[in-house]
C-alpha angles and dihedrals in degrees: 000000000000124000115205122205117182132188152155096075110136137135120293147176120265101257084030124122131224131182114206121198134210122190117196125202120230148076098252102058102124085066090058125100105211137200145194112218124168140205126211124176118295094358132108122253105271139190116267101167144307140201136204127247095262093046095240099102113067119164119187131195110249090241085066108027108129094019107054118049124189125214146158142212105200090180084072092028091244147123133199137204117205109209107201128174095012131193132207092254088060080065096112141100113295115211138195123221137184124208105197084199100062086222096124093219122145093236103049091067098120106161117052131182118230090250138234126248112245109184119179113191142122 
């Protein structure tokens, strides 16, 4: 069992910048793909980024490729994602995923965190 903690959400500015960060617990981290989705009202959960065990393979949504970067620390068992120019529609939960398989697929995210609200408005 995995247990996901997020944190860092909070309300910012359009054009702001957030990083959220999510610590795993467990001793085989570094084998995880692991992957940012998010949940807004009355929207279905959707992709944000992941990013493969050894930290080489990153993959982005096109609604937040060139402002948002993934990255881990295995080392902490964490990874982060850095949330820069954002727009009120990123305004959303952010949530963290593991996927024990390393595959990156949607569908193999077994372990979620319970998110963190990130709002961006005036």
């Amino acid at each position: 069992q995995v247990q996901l903690v997020e944190s860092g959400g909070g309300l910012v500015q359009p054009g702001g910048s957030l990083r959220l960060s999510c610590t795993a617990s467990g001793r085989t981290f570094s084998g995880y793909g692991m992957g940012w989705f998010r949940q807004s009202p009355a929207k279905e959960r959707e992709f944000v980024a992941t990013i493969g065990g050894g930290g080489s393979n990153r993959y982005y949504a096109d609604s937040v490729k060139g402002r948002f970067t993934i990255s881990r620390d295995n080392a902490k068992n964490t990874v982060y994602l850095q949330l820069n120019s954002l727009k009120p529609e990123d305004t959303a939960v952010y949530y963290c995923a593991a996927d024990p398989r390393n595959t990156l697929l949607p569908s193999m995210y077994i372990y979620w965190g319970q998110g963190t609200q990130v709002t961006v408005a005036s």
